[in-house]
TIVO-2410 file (N, C-alpha, C; in nm, 3 decimals):
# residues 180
REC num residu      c1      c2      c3 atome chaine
REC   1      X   6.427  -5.548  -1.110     N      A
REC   1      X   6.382  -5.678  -1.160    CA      A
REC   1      X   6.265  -5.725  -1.074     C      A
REC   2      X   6.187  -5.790  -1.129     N      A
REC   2      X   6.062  -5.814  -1.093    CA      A
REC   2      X   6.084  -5.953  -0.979     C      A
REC   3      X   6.022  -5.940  -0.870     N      A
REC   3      X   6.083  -6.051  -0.745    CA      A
REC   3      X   6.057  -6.156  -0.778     C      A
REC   4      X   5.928  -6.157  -0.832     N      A
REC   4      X   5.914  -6.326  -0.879    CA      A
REC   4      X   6.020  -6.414  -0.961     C      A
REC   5      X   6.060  -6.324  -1.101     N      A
REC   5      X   6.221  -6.350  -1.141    CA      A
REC   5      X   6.260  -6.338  -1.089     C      A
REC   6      X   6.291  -6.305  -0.977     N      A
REC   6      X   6.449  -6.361  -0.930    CA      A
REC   6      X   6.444  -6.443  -0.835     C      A
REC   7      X   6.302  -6.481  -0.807     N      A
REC   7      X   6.294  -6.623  -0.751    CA      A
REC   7      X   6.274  -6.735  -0.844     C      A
REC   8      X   6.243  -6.711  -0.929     N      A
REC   8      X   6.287  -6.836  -1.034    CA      A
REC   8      X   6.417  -6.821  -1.061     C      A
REC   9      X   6.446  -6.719  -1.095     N      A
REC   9      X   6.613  -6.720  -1.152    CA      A
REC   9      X   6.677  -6.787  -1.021     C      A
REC  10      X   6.678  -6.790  -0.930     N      A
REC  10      X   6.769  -6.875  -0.761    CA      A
REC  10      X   6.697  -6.992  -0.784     C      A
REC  11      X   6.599  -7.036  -0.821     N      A
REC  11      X   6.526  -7.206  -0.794    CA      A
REC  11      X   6.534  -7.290  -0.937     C      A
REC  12      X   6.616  -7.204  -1.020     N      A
REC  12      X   6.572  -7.246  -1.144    CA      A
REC  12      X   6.705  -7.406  -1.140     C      A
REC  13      X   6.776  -7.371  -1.101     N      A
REC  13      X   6.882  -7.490  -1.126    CA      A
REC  13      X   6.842  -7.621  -1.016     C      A
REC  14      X   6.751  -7.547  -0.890     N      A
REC  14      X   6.709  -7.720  -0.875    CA      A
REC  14      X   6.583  -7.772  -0.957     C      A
REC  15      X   6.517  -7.664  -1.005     N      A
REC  15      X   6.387  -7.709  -1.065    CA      A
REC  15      X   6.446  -7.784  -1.190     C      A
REC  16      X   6.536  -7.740  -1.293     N      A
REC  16      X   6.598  -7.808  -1.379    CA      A
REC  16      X   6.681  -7.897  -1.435     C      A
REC  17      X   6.728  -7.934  -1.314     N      A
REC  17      X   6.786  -8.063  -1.294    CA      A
REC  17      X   6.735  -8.186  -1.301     C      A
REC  18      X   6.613  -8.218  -1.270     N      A
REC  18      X   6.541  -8.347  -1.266    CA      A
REC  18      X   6.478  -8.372  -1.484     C      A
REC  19      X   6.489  -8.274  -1.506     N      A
REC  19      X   6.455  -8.194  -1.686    CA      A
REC  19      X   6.609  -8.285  -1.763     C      A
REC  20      X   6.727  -8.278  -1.664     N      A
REC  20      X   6.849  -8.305  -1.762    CA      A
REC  20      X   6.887  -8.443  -1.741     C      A
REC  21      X   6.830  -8.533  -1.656     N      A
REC  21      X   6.828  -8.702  -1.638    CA      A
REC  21      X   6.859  -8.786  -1.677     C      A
REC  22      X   6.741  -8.748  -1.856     N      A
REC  22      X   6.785  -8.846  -1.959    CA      A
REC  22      X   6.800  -8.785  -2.059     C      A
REC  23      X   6.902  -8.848  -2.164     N      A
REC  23      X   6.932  -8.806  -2.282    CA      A
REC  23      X   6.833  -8.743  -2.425     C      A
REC  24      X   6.714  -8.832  -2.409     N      A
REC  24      X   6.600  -8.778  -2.471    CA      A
REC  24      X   6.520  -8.661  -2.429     C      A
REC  25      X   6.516  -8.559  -2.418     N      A
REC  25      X   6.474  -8.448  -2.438    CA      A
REC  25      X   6.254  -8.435  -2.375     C      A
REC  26      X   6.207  -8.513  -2.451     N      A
REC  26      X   6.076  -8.550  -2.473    CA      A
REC  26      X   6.088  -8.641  -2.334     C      A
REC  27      X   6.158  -8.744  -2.273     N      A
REC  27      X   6.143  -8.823  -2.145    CA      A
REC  27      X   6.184  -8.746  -2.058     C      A
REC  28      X   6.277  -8.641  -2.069     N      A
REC  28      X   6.338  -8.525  -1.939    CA      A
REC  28      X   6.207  -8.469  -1.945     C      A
REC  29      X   6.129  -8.437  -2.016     N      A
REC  29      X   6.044  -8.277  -2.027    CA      A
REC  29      X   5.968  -8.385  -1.944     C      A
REC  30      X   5.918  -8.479  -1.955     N      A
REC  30      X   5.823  -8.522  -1.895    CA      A
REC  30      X   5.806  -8.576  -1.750     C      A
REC  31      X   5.908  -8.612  -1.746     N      A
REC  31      X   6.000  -8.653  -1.617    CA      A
REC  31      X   6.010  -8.537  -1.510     C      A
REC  32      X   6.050  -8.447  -1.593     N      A
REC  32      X   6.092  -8.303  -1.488    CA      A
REC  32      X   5.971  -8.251  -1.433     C      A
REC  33      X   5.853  -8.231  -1.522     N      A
REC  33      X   5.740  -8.186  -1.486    CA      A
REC  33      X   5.674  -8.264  -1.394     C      A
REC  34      X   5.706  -8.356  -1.451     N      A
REC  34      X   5.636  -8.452  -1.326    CA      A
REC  34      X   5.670  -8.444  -1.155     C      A
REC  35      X   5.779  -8.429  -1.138     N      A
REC  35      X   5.851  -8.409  -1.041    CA      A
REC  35      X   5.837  -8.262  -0.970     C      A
REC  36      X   5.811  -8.158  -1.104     N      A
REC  36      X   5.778  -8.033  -1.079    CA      A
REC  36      X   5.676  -8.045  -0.985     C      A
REC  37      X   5.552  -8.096  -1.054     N      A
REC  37      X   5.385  -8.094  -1.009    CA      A
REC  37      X   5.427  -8.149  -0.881     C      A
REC  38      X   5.485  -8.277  -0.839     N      A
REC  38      X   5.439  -8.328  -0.711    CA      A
REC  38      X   5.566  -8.239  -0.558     C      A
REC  39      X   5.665  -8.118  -0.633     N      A
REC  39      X   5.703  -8.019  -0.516    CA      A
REC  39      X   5.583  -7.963  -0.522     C      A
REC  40      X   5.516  -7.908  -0.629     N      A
REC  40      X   5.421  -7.818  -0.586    CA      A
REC  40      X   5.319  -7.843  -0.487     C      A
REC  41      X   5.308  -8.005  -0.518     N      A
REC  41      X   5.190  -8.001  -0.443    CA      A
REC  41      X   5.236  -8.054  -0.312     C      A
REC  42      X   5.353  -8.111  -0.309     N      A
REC  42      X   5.372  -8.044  -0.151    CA      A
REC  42      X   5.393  -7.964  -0.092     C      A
REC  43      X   5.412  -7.855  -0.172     N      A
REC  43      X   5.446  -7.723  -0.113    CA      A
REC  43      X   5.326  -7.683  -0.064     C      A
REC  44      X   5.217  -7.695  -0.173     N      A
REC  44      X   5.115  -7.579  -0.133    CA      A
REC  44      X   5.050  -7.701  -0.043     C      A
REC  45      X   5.056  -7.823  -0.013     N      A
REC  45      X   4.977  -7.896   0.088    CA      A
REC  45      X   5.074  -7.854   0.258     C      A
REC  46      X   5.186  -7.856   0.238     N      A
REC  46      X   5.276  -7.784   0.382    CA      A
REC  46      X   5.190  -7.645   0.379     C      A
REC  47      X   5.180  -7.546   0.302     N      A
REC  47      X   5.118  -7.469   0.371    CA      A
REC  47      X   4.986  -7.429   0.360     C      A
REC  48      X   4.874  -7.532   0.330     N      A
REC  48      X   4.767  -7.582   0.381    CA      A
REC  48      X   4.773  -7.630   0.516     C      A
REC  49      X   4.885  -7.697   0.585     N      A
REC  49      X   4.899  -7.744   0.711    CA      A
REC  49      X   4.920  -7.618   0.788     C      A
REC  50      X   5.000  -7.591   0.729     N      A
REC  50      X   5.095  -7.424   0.829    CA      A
REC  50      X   4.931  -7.352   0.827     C      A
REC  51      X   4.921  -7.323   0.734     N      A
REC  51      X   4.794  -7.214   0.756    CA      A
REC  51      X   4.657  -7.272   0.820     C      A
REC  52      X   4.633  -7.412   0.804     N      A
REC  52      X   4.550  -7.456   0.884    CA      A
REC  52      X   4.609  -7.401   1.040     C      A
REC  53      X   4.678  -7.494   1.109     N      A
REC  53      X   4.742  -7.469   1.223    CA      A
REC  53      X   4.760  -7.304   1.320     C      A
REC  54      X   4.774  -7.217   1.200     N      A
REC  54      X   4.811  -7.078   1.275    CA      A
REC  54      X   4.641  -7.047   1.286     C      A
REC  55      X   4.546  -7.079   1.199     N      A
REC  55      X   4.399  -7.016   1.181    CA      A
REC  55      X   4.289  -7.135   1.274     C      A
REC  56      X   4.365  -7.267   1.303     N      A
REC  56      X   4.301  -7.350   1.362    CA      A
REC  56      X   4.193  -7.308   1.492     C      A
REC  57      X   4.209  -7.204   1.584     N      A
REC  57      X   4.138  -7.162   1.688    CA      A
REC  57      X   4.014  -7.080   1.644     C      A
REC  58      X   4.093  -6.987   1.570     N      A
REC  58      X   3.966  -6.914   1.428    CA      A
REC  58      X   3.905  -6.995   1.403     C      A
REC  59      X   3.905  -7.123   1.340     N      A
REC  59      X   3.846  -7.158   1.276    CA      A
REC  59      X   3.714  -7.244   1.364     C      A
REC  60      X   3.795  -7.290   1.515     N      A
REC  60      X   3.701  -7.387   1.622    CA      A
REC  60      X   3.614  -7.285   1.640     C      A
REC  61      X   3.660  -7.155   1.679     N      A
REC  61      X   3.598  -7.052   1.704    CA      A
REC  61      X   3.399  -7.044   1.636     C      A
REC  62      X   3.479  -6.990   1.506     N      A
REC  62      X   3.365  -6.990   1.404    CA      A
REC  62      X   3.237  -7.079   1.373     C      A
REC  63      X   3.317  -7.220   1.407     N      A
REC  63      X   3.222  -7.356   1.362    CA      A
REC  63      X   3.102  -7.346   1.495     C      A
REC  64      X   3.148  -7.340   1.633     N      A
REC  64      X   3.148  -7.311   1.738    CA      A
REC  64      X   3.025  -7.210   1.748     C      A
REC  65      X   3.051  -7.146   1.688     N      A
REC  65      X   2.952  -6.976   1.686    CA      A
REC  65      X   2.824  -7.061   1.647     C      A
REC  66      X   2.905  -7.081   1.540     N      A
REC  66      X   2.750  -7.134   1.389    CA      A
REC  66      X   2.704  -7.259   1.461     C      A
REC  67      X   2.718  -7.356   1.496     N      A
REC  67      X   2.665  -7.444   1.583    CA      A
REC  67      X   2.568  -7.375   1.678     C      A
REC  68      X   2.614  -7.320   1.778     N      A
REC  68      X   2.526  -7.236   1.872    CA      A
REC  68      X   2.434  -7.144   1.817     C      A
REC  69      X   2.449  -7.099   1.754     N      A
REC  69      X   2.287  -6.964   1.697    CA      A
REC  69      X   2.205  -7.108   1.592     C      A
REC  70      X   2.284  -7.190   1.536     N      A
REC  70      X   2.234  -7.272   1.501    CA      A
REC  70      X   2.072  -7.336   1.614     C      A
REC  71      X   2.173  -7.367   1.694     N      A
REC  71      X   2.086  -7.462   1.796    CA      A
REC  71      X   2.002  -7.349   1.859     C      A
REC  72      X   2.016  -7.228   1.873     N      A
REC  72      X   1.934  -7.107   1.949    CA      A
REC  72      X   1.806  -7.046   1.875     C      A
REC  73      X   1.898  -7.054   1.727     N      A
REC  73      X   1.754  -7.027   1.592    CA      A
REC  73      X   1.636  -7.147   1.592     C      A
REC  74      X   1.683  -7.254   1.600     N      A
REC  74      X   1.600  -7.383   1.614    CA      A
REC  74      X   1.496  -7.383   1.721     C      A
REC  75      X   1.590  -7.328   1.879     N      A
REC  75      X   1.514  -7.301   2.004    CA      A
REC  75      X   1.366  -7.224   1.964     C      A
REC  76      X   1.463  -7.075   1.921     N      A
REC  76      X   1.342  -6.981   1.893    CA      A
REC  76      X   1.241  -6.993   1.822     C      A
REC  77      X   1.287  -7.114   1.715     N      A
REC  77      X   1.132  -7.140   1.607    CA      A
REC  77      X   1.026  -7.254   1.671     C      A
REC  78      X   1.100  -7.287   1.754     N      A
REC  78      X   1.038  -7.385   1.854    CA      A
REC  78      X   0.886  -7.298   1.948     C      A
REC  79      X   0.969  -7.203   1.978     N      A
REC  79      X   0.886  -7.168   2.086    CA      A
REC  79      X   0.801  -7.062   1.962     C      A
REC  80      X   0.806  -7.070   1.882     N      A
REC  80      X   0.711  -6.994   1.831    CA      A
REC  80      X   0.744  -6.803   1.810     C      A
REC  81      X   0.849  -6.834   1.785     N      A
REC  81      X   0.921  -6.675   1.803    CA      A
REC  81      X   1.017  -6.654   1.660     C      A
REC  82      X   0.950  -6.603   1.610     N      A
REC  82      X   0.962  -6.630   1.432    CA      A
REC  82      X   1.067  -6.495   1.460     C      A
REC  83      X   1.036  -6.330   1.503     N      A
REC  83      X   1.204  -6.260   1.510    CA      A
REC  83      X   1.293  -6.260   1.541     C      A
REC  84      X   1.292  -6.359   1.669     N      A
REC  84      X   1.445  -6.412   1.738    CA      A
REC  84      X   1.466  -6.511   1.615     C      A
REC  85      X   1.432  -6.618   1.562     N      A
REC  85      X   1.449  -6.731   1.503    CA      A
REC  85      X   1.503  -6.661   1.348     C      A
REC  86      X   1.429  -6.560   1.315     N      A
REC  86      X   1.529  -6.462   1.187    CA      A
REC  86      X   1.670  -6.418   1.256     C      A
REC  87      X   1.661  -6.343   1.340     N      A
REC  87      X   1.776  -6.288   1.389    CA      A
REC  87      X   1.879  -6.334   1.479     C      A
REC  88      X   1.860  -6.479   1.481     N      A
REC  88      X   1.940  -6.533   1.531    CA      A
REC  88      X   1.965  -6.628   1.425     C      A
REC  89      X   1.887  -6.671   1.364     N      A
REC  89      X   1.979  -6.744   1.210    CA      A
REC  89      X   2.078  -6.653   1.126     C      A
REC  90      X   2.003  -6.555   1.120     N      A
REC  90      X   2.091  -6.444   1.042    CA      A
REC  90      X   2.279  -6.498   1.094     C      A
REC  91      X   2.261  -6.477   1.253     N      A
REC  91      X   2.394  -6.481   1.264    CA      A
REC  91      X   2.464  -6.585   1.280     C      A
REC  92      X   2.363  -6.716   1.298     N      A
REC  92      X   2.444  -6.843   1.209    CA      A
REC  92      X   2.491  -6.851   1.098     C      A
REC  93      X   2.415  -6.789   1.065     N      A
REC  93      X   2.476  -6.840   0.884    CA      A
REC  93      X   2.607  -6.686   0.850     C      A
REC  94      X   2.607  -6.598   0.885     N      A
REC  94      X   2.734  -6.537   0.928    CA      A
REC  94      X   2.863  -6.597   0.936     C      A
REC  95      X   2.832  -6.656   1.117     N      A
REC  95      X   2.942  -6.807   1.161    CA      A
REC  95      X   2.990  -6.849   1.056     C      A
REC  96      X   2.872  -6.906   1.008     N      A
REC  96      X   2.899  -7.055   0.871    CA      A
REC  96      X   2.927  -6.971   0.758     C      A
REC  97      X   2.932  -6.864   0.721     N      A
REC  97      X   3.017  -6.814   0.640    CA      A
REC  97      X   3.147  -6.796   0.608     C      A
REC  98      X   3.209  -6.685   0.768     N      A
REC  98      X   3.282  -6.682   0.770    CA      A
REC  98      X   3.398  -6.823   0.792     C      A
REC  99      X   3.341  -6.893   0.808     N      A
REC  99      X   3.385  -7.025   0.863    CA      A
REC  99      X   3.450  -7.097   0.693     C      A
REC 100      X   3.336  -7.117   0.630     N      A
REC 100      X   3.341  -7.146   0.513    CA      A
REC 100      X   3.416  -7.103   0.410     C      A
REC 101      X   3.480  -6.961   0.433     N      A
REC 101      X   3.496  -6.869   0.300    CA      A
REC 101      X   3.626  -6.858   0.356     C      A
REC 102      X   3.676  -6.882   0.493     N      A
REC 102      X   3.801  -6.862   0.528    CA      A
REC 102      X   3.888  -7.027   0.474     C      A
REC 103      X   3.759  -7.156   0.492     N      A
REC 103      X   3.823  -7.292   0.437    CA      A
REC 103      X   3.872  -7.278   0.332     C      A
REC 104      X   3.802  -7.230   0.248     N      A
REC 104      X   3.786  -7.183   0.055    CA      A
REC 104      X   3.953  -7.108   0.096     C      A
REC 105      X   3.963  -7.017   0.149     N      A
REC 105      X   4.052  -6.938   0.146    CA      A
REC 105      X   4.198  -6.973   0.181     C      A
REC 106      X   4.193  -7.125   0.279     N      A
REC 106      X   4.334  -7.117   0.318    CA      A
REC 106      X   4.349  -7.255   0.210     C      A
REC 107      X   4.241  -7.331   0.132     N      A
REC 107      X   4.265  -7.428   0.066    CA      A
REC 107      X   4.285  -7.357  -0.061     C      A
REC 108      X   4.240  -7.222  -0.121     N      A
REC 108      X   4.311  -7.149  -0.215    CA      A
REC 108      X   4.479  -7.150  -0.205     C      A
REC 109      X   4.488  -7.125  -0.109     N      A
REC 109      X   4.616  -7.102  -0.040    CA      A
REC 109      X   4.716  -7.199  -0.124     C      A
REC 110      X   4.684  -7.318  -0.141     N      A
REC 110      X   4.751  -7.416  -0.128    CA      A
REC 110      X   4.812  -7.436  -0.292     C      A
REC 111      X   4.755  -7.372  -0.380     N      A
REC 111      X   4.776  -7.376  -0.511    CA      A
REC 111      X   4.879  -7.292  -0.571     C      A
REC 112      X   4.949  -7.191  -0.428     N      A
REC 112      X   5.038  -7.115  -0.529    CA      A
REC 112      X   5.135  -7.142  -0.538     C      A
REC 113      X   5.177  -7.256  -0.518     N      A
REC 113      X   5.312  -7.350  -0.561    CA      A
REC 113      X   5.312  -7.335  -0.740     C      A
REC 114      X   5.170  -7.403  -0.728     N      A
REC 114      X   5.119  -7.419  -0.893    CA      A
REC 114      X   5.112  -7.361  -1.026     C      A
REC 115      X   5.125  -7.190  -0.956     N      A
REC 115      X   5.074  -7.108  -1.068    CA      A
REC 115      X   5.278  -7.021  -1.038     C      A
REC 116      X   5.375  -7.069  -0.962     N      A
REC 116      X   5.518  -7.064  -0.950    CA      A
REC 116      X   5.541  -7.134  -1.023     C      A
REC 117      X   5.522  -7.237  -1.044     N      A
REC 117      X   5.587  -7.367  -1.123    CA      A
REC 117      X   5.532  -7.323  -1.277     C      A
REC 118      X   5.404  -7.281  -1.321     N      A
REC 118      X   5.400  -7.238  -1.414    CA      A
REC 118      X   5.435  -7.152  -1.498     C      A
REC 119      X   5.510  -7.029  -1.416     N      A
REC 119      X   5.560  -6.910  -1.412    CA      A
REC 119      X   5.692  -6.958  -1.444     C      A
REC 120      X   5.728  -7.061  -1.406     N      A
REC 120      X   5.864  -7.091  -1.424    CA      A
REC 120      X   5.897  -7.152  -1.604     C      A
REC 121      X   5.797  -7.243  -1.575     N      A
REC 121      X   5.764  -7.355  -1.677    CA      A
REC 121      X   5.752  -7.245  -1.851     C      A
REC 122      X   5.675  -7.115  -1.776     N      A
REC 122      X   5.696  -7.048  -1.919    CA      A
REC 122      X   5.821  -6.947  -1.950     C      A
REC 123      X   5.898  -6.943  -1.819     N      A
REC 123      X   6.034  -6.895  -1.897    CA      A
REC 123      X   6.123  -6.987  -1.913     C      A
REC 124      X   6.085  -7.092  -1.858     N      A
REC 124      X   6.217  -7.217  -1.977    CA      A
REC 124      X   6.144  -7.269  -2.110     C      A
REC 125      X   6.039  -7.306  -2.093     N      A
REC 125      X   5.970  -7.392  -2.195    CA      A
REC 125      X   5.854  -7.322  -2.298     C      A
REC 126      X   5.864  -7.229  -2.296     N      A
REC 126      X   5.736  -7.135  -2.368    CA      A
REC 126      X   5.745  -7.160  -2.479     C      A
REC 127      X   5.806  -7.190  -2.560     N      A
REC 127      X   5.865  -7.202  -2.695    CA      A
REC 127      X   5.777  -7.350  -2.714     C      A
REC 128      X   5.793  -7.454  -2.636     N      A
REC 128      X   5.746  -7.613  -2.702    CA      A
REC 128      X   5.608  -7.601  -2.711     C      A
REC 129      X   5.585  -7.663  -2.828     N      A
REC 129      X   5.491  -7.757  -2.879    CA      A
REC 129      X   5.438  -7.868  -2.849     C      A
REC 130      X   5.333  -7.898  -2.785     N      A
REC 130      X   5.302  -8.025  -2.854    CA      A
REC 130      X   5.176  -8.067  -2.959     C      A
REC 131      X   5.220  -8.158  -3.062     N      A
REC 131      X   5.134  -8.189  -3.146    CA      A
REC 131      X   5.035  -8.239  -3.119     C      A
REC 132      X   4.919  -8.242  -3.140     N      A
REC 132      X   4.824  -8.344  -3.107    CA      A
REC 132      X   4.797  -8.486  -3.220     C      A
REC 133      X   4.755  -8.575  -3.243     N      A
REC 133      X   4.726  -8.634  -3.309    CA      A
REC 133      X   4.654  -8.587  -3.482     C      A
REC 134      X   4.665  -8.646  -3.559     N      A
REC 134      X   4.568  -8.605  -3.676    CA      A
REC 134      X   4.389  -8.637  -3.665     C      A
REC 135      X   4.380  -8.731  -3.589     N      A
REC 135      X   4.241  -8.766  -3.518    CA      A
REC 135      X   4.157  -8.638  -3.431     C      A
REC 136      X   4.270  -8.576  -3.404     N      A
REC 136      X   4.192  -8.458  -3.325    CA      A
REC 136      X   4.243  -8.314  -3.377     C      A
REC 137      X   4.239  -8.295  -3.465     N      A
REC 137      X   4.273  -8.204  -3.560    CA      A
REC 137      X   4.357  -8.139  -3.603     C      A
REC 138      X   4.480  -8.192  -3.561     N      A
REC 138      X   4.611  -8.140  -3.549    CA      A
REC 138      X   4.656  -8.009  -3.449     C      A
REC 139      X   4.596  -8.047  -3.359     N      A
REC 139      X   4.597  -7.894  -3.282    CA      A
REC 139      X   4.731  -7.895  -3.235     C      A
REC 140      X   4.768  -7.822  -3.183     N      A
REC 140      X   4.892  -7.805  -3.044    CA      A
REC 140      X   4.861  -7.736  -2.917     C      A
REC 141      X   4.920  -7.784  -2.822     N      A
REC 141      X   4.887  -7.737  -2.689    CA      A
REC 141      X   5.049  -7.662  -2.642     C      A
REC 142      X   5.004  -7.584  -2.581     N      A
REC 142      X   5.155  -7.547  -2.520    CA      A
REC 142      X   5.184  -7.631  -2.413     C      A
REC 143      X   5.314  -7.600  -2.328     N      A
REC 143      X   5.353  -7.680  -2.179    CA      A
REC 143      X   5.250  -7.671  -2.058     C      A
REC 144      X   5.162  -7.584  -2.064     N      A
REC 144      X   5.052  -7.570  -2.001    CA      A
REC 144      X   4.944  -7.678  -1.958     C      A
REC 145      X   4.896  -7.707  -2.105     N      A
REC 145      X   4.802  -7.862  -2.102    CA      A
REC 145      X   4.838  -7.983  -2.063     C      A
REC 146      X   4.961  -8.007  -2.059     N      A
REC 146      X   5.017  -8.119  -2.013    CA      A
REC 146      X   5.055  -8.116  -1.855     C      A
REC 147      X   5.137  -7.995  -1.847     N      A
REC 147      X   5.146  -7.948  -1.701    CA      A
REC 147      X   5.002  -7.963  -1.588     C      A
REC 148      X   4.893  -7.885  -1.662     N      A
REC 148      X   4.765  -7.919  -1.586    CA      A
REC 148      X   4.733  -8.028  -1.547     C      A
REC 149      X   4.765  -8.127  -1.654     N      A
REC 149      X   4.681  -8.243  -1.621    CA      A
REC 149      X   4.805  -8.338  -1.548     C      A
REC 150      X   4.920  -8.338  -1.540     N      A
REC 150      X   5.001  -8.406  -1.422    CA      A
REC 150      X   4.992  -8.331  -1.283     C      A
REC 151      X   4.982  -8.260  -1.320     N      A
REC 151      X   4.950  -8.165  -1.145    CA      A
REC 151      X   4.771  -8.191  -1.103     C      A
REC 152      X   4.721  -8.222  -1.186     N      A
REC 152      X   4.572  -8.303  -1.158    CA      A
REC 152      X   4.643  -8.423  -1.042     C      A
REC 153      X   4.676  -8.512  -1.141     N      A
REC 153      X   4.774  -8.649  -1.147    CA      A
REC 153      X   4.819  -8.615  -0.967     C      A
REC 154      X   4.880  -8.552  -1.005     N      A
REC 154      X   4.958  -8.547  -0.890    CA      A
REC 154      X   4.893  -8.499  -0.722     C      A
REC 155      X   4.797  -8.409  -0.722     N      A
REC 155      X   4.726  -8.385  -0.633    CA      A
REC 155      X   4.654  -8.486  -0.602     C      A
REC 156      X   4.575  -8.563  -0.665     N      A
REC 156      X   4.487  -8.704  -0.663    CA      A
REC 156      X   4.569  -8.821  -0.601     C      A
REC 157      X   4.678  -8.816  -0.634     N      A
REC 157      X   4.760  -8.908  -0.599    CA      A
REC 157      X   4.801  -8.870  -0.456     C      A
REC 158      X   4.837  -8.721  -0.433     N      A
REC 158      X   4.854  -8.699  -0.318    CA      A
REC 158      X   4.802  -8.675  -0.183     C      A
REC 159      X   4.594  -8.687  -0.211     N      A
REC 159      X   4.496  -8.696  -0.163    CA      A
REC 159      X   4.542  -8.850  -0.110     C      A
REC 160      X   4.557  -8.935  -0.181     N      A
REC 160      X   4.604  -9.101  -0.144    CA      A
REC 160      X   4.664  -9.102  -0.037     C      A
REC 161      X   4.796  -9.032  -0.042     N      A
REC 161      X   4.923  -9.052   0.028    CA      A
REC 161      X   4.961  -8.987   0.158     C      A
REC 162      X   4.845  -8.823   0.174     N      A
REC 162      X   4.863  -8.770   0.240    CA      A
REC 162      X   4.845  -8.830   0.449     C      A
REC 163      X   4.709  -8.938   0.426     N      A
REC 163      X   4.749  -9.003   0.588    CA      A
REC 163      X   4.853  -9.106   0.620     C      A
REC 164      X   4.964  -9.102   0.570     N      A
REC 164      X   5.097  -9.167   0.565    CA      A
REC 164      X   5.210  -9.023   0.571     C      A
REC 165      X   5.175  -8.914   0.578     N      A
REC 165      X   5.251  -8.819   0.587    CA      A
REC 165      X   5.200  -8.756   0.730     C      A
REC 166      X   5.362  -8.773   0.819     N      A
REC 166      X   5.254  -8.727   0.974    CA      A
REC 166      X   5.247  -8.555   0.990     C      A
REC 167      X   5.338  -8.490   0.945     N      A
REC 167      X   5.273  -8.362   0.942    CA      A
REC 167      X   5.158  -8.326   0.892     C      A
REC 168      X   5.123  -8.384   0.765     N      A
REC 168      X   5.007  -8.327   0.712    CA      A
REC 168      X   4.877  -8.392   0.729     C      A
REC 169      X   4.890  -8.518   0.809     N      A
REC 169      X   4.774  -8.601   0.823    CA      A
REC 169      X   4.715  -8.568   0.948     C      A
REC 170      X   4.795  -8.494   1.057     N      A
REC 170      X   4.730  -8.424   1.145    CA      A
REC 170      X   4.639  -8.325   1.070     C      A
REC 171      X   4.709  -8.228   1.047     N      A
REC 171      X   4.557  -8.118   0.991    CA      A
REC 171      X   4.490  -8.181   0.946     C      A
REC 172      X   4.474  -8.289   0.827     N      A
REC 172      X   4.366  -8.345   0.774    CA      A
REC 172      X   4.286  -8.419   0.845     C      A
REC 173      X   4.322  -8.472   0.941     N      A
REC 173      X   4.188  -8.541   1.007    CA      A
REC 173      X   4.134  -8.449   1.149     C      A
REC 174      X   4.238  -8.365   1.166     N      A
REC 174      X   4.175  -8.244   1.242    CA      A
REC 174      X   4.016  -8.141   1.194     C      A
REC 175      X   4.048  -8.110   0.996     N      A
REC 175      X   3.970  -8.050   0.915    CA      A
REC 175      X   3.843  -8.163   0.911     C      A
REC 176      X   3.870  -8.298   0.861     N      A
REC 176      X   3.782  -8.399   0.909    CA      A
REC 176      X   3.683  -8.391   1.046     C      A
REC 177      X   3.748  -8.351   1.114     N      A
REC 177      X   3.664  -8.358   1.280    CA      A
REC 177      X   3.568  -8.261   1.287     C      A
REC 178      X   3.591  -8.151   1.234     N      A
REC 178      X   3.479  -7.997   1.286    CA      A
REC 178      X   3.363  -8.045   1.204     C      A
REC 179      X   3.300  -7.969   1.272     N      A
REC 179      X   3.166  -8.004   1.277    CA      A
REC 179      X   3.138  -7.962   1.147     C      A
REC 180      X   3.163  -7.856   1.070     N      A
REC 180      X   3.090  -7.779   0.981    CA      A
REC 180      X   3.193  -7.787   0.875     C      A
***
């Protein structure tokens, strides 16, 4: 059996519980998801923190680099030394790459709560519908479109909330501080 099933199959009864609440069907679905989106997004914001934290020295490291060839490329164009001033930018912007593509990378990180919860969301709910209005052409969306846009909801909201959370408001105003 495929591991990811059978990590939904073990999480599925707390994930579905907040789904069985209320008697209406249409207020559970909506309710549950809702509740879904905002574990996710603490999940994947805890390990945005965790992974900030273990990569944090890497990361002073890097900014650190790129700052300095920064300020050394600047030196060299100063003095009129146009191959040091190539070859020493070259390896600023390196720094500031790697620096950059590792941010991208641990804030990727943070979304795979999201695409679990969806994974989940289509072996209970794959089957529903929703209608759209006759104004907009009668389309239907699956659990997907709705899911997206509360987990929007919910990240935005949790951008709000996050310097009132003291684990995670350290990394964030830590990521705030570097230079680059």
């Amino acid at each position: 059996m495929d591991p990811i099933l059978k990590l939904l199959i073990k999480v599925d009864p707390v994930l579905i519980a907040p789904y069985r609440w209320f008697d209406d069907p249409m207020i559970g679905w909506w309710v549950g998801t809702s509740i879904l989106t905002l574990w996710a997004t603490f999940l994947g914001e805890l390990t945005l923190a965790v992974a900030y934290r273990v990569n944090r020295a890497y990361m002073a490291k890097k900014s650190r680099e790129a700052l300095y060839y920064q300020e050394q490329s600047l030196r060299a164009r100063q003095a009129g030394d146009e191959k040091a001033y190539k070859g020493i930018n070259k390896l600023a912007n390196e720094a500031f790459g790697q620096s950059f593509f590792s941010s991208i990378a641990m804030g990727m990180g943070s979304l795979w709560p999201a695409f679990l919860a969806a994974a989940w969301l289509n072996e209970r709910f794959r089957e529903v519908r929703f209608v759209l209005p006759s104004w907009a052409g009668d389309l239907e969306l699956s659990f997907l479109g709705p899911f997206i846009l509360l987990y929007i909801a919910a990240r935005v909201t949790f951008v709000k909330l996050r310097p009132h959370i003291p684990f995670l408001n350290q990394a964030s105003r830590e990521v705030r501080r570097r230079p680059l």
